[in-house]
C-alpha positions as a Python dict, from the first residue, in 0.01 Angstrom:
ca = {
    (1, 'X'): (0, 0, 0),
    (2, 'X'): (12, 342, -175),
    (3, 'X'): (244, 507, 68),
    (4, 'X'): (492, 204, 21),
    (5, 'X'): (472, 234, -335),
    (6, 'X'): (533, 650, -313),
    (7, 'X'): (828, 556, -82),
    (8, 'X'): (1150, 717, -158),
    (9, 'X'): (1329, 412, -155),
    (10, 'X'): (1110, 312, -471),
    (11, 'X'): (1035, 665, -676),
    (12, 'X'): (1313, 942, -651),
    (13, 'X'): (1342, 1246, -901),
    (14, 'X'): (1621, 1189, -1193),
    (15, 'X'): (1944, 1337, -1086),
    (16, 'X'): (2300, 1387, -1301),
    (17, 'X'): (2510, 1110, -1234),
    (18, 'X'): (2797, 1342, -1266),
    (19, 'X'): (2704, 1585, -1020),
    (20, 'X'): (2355, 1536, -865),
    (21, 'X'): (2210, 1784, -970),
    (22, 'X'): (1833, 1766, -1074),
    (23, 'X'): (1800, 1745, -1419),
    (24, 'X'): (1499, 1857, -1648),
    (25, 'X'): (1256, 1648, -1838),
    (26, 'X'): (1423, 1556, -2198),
    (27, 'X'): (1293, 1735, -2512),
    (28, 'X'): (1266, 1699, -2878),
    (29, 'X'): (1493, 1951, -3046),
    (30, 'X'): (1353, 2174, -3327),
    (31, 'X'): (1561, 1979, -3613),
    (32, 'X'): (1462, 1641, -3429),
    (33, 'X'): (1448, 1349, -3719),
    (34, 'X'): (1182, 1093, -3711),
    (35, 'X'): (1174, 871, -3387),
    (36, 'X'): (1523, 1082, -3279),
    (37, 'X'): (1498, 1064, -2914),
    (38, 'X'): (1459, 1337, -2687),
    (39, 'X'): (1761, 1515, -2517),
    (40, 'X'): (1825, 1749, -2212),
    (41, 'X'): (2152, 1891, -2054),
    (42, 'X'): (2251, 1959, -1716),
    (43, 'X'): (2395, 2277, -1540),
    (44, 'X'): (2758, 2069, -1560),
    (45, 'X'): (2763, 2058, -1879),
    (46, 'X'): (2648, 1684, -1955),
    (47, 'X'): (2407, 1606, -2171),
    (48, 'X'): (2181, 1309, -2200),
    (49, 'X'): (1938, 1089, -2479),
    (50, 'X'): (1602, 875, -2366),
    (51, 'X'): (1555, 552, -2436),
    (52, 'X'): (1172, 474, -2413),
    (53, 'X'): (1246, 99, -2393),
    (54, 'X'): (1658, 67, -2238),
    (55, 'X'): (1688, -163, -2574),
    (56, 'X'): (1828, 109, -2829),
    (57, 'X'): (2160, 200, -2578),
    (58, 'X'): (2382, 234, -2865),
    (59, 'X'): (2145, 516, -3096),
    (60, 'X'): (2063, 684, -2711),
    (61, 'X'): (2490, 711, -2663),
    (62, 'X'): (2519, 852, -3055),
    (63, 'X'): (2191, 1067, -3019),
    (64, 'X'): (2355, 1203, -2696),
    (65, 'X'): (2700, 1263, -2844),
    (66, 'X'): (2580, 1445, -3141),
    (67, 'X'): (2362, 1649, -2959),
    (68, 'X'): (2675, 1720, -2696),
    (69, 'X'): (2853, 1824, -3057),
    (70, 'X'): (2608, 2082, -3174),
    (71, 'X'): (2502, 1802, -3437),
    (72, 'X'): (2843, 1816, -3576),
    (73, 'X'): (2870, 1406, -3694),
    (74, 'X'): (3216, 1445, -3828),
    (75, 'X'): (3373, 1646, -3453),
    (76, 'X'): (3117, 1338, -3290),
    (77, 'X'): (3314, 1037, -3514),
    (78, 'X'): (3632, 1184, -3412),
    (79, 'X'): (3626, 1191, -3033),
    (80, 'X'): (3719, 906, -2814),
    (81, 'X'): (3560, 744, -2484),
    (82, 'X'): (3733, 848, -2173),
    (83, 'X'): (3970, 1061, -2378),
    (84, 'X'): (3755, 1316, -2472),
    (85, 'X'): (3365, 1205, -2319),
    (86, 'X'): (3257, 1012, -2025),
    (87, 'X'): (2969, 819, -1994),
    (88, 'X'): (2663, 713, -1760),
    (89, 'X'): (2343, 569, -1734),
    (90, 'X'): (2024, 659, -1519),
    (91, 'X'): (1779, 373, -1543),
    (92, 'X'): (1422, 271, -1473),
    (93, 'X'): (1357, 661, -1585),
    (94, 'X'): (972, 725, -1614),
    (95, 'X'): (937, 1015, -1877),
    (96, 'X'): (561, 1081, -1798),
    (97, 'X'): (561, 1072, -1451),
    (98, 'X'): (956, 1255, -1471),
    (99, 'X'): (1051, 995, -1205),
    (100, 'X'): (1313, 780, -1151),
    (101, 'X'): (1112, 414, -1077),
    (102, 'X'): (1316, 162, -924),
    (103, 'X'): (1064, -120, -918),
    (104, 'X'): (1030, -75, -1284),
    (105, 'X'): (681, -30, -1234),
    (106, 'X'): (440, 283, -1194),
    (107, 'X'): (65, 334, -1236),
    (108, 'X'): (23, -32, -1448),
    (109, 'X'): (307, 49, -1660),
    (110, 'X'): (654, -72, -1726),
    (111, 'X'): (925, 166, -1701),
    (112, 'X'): (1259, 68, -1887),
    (113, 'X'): (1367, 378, -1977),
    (114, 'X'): (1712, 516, -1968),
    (115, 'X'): (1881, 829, -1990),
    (116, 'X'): (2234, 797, -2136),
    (117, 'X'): (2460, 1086, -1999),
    (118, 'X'): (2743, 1195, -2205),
    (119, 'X'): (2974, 1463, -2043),
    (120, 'X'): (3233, 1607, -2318),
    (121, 'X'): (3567, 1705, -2144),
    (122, 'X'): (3639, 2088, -2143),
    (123, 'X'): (3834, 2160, -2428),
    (124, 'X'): (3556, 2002, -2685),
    (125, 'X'): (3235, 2145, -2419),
    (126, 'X'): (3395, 2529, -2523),
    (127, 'X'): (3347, 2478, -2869),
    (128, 'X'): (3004, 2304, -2854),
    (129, 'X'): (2840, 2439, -2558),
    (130, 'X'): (2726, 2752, -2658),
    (131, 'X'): (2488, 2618, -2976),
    (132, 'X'): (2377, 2307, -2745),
    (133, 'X'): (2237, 2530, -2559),
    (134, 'X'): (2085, 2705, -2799),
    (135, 'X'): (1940, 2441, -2967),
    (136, 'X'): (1806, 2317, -2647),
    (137, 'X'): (1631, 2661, -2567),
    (138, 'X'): (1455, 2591, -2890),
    (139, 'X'): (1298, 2277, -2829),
    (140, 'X'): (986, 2133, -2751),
    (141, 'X'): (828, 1899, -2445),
    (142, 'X'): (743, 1577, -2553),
    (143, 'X'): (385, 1474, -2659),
    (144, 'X'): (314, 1195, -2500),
    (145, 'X'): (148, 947, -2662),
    (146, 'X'): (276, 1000, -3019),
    (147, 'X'): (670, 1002, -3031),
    (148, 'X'): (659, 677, -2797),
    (149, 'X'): (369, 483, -2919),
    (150, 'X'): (454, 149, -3067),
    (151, 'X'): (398, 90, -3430),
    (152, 'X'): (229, -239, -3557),
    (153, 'X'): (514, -455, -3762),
    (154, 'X'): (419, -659, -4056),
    (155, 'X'): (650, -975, -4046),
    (156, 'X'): (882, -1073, -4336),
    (157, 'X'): (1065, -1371, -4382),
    (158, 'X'): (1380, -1463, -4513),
    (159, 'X'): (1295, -1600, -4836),
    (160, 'X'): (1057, -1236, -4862),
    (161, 'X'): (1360, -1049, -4826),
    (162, 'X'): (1512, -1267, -5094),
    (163, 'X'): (1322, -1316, -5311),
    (164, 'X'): (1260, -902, -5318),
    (165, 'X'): (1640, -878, -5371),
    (166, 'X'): (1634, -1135, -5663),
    (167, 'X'): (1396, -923, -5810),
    (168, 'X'): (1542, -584, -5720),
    (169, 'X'): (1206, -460, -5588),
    (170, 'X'): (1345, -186, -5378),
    (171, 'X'): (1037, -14, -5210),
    (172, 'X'): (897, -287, -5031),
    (173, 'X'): (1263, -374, -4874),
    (174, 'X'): (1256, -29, -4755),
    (175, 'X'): (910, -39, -4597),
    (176, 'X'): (1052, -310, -4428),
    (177, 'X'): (1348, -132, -4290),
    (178, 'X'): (1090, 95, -4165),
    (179, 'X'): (898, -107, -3947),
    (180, 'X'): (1201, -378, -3853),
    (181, 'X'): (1593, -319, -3893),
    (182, 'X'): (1606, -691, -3877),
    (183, 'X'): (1596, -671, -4243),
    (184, 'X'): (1967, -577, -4247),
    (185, 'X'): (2081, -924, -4079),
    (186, 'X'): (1865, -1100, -4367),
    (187, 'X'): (2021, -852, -4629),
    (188, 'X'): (2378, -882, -4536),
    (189, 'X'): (2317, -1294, -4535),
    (190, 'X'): (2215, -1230, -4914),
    (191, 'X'): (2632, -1109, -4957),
    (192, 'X'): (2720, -1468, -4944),
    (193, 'X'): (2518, -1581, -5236),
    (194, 'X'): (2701, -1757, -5465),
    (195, 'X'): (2532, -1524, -5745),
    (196, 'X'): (2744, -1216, -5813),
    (197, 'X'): (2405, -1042, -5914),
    (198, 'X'): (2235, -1108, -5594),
    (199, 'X'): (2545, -1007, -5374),
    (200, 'X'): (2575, -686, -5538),
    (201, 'X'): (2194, -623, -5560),
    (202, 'X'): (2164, -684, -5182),
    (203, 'X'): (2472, -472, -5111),
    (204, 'X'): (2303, -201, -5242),
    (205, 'X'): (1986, -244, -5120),
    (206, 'X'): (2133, -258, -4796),
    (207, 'X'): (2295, 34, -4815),
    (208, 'X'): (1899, 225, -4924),
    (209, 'X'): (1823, 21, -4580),
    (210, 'X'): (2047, 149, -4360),
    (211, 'X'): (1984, 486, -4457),
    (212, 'X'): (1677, 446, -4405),
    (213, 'X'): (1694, 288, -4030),
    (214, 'X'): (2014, 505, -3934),
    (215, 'X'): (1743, 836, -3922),
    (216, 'X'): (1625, 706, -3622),
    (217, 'X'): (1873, 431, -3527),
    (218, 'X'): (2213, 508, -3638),
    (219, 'X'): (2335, 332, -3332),
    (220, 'X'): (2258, 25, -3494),
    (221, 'X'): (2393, 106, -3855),
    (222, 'X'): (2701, 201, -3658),
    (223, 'X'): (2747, -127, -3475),
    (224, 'X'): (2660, -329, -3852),
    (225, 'X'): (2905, -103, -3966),
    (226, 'X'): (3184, -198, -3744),
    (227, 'X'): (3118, -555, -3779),
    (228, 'X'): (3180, -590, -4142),
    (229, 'X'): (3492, -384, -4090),
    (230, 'X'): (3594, -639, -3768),
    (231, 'X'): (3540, -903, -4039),
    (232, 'X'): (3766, -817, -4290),
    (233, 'X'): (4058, -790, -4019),
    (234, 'X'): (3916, -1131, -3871),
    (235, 'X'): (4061, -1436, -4098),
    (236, 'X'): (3833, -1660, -3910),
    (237, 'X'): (3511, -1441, -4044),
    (238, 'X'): (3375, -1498, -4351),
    (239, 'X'): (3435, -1105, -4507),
    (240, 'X'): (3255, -1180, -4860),
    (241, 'X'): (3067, -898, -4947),
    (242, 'X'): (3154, -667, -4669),
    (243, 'X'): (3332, -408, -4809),
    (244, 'X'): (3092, -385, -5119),
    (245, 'X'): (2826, -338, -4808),
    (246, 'X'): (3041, -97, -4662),
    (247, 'X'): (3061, 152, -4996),
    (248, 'X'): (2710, 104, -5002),
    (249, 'X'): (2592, 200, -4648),
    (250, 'X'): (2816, 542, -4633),
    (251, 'X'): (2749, 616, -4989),
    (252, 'X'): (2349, 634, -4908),
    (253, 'X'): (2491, 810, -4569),
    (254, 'X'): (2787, 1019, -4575),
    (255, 'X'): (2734, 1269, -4350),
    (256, 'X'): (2663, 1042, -4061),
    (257, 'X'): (2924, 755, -4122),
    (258, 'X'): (3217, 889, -4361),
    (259, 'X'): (3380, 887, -3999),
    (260, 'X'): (3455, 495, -4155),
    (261, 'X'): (3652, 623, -4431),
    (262, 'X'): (4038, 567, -4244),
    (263, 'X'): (3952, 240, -4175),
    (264, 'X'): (3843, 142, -4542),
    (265, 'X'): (4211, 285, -4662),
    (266, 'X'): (4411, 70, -4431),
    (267, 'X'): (4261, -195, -4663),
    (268, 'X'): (4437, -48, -4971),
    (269, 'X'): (4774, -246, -4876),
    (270, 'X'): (4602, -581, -4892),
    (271, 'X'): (4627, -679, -5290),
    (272, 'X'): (4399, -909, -5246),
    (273, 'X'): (4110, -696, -5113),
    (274, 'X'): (4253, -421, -5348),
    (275, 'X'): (3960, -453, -5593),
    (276, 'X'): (3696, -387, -5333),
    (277, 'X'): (3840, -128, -5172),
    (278, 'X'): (3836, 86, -5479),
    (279, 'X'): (3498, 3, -5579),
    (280, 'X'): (3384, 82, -5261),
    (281, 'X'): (3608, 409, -5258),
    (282, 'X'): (3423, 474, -5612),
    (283, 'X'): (3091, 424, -5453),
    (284, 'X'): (3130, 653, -5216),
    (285, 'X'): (3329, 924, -5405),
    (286, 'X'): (3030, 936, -5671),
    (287, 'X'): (2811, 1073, -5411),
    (288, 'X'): (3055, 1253, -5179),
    (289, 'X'): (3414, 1340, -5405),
    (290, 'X'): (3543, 1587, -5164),
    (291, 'X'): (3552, 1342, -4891),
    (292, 'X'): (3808, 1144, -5095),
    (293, 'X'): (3962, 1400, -5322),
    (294, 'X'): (4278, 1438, -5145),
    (295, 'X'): (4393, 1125, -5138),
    (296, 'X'): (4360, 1057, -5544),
    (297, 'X'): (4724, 1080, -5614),
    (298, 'X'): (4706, 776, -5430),
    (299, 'X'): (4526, 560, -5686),
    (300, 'X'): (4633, 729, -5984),
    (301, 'X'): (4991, 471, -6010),
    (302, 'X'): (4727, 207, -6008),
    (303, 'X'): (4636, 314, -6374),
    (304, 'X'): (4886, 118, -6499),
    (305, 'X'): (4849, -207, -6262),
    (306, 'X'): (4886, -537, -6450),
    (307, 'X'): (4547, -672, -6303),
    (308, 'X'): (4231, -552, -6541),
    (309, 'X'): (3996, -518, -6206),
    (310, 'X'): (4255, -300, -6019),
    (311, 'X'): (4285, -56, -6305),
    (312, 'X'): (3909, -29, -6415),
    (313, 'X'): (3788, 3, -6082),
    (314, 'X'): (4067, 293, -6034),
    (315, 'X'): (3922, 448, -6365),
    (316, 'X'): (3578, 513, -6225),
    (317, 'X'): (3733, 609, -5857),
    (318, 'X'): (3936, 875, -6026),
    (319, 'X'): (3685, 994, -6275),
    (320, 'X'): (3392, 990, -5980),
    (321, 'X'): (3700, 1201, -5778),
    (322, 'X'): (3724, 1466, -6091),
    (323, 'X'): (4092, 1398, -6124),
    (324, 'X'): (4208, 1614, -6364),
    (325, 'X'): (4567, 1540, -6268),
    (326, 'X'): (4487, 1180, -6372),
    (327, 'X'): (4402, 1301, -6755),
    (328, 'X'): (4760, 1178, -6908),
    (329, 'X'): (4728, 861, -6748),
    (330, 'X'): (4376, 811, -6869),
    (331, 'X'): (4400, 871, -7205),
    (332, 'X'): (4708, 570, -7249),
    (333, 'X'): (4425, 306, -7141),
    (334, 'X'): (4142, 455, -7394),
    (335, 'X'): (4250, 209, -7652),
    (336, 'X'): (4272, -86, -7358),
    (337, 'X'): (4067, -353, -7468),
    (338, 'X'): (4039, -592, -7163),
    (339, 'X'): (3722, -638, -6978),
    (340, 'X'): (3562, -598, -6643),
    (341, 'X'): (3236, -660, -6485),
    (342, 'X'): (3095, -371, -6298),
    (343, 'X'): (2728, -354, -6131),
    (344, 'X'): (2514, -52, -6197),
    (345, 'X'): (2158, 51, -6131),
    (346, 'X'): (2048, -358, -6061),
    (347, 'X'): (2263, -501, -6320),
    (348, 'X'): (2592, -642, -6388),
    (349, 'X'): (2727, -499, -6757),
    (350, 'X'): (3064, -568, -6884),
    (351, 'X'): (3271, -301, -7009),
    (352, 'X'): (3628, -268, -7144),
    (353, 'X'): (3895, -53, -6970),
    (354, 'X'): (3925, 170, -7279),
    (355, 'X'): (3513, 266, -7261),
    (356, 'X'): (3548, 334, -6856),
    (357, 'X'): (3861, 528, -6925),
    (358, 'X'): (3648, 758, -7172),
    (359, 'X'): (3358, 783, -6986),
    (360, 'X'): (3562, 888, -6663),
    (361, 'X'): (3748, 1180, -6894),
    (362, 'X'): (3428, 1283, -7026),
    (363, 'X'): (3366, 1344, -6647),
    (364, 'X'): (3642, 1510, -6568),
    (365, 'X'): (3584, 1774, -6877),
    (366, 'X'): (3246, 1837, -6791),
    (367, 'X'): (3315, 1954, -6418),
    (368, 'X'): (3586, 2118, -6535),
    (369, 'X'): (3374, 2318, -6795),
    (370, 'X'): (3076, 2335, -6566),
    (371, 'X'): (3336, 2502, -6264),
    (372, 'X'): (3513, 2755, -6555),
    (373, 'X'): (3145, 2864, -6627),
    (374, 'X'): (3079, 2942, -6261),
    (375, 'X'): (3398, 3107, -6231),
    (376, 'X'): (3341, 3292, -6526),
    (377, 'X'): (2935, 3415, -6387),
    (378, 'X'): (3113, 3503, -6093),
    (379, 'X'): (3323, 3707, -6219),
    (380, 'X'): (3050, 3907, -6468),
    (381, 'X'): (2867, 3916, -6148),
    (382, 'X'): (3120, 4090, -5950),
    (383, 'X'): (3182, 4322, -6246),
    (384, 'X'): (2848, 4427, -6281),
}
């Protein structure tokens, strides 16, 4: 019985699917996040991610890309399957053991795991390749035992989630993202509410979420993300709440998912979505301006829009961007006396146009002032 099961026809050592050559046992990289998975790279330049359980396919292929990148997330967002990377799987891959187990069993225990290679055409390898490796000379076996061992989940129900939101208790929602990132299917069902309050308070709650799960699964985060955006282009998809979702999740996040941002400004031709799209351009460019910055002359014709919404929301866009070159334009609307309704910190407060106007060239002066004074320290600096 033993010799069948130690047959080579059921246990083999893991090989690169690429080239065949034997490949060593994944490790957890020196600047490893919690629950990252392990990586390893193979003579041919490939690289590769473990999946303990073969479930988590999509944070193994982005774990594995941004390691083939040198943990560059913008130079991973940017490439393209088959145009720049190629991709495999090796399954049934014991990480104990280092065996390959085809009858998904060894020693009492299920093996699922999988090893997703990613092999980064030449041209993009030459840039990466040489800090890949270093990072990977830097790293550490795996423990077993402790990276891999199952955590005990505390179940939640809809109506907890819910009522949570309603009340804008945000630290239990996020223990809850930590043990289950079903909590963002529950969440993004909130953006349908037919209370503005709710909508917005579980938009950005799910955006604290997400940030949250995407440490260890941004695989996931990135597929949630790409559904909201396949539902605003769908007209048979309900799309309420999904851009608001979308500010949210890469304002919490920009490093790993600003990659999203070209896909939010096709949106800016639709007038209908118009509103949105700034206020979730706002979100984001109150965290991150200089991801947005050079594309303000864009919004700042929309200053003078008939529609109250369009121009408030482009108020706090441009004064979140630091737009001086906007000044002229904002000072016309300080004296504008319509209203709009705008969601900050848990609440919904109105405000007029002529108050966000001020408040957004109050802004601008005070980055302006603050970068003169570091000019002007630089300069003593230099002189001394």
């Amino acid at each position: 019985m033993e010799g069948r099961f130690l047959g080579r026809d059921i246990i083999d050592k893991p090989t690169c699917p690429f080239c065949s050559a034997l490949i060593e046992q994944p490790k957890e990289l020196a600047t490893r996040m919690p629950h990252e998975m392990p990586v390893g790279r193979c003579d041919c330049g490939a690289v590769y991610a473990f999946d303990v359980t073969g479930h988590n396919l999509g944070s193994a292929m982005i774990d594995a890309l941004v390691f083939g990148c040198n943990g560059d997330w913008d130079l991973a967002w940017g490439l393209l399957p088959e145009e720049d990377y190629l991709e495999k799987m090796v399954e049934n891959y014991d990480i104990e053991s280092d065996l390959i187990v085809y009858g998904g069993v060894y020693e009492g225990r299920r093996i699922a795991g999988v090893l997703y290679f990613i092999r980064l055409h030449e041209d993009v390898r030459e840039v990466t390749e040489e800090g890949t490796q270093r990072q990977l000379h830097r790293a550490t076996p795996v423990q077993m035992g402790t990276s891999f061992k199952p955590r005990k989940r505390k179940s939640f129900s809809k109506k907890d989630v819910e009522k949570l939101v309603k009340d804008y208790r945000i630290e239990p929602l996020l223990q809850m993202a930590e043990q289950d990132k079903r909590i963002i299917r529950d969440l993004r069902r909130l953006l349908y509410s037919v209370d503005r309050l709710v909508r917005c308070r579980a938009s950005d709650i799910l955006g604290k979420a997400s940030a949250v799960i995407s440490q260890k699964d941004p695989g996931t985060i990135s597929k949630f993300l790409q559904g909201l955006l396949t539902s605003l282009s769908d007209s048979a998809a309900s799309s309420w709440g999904s851009l608001d979702a979308i500010g949210d999740i890469i304002a919490n996040s920009p490093k790993q998912f600003a990659g999203y941002l070209p896909q939010i400004y096709r949106f800016t031709n639709d007038r209908e979505l118009l509103p949105e799209v700034l206020r979730t351009l706002g979100k984001i460019a109150g965290v991150e301006p200089d991801l947005i910055r050079n594309k303000s002359y864009l919004f700042i014709p929309l200053l003078q829009d008939v529609e109250p919404e369009i121009r408030g929301y482009s108020i706090i866009l441009l004064g979140n961007l630091n737009a001086h070159e906007a000044k002229d334009d904002l000072k016309k609307l300080v004296k504008d006396s319509s209203k709009i309704e705008i969601y900050r910190d848990g609440d919904l407060e109105e405000r007029t146009i002529g108050r966000l106007a001020t408040e957004a060239l109050e802004r601008i002066k005070e980055h302006k002032d603050s970068r003169g004074q570091g000019d002007k320290d630089s300069s003593e600096m230099i002189k001394k």
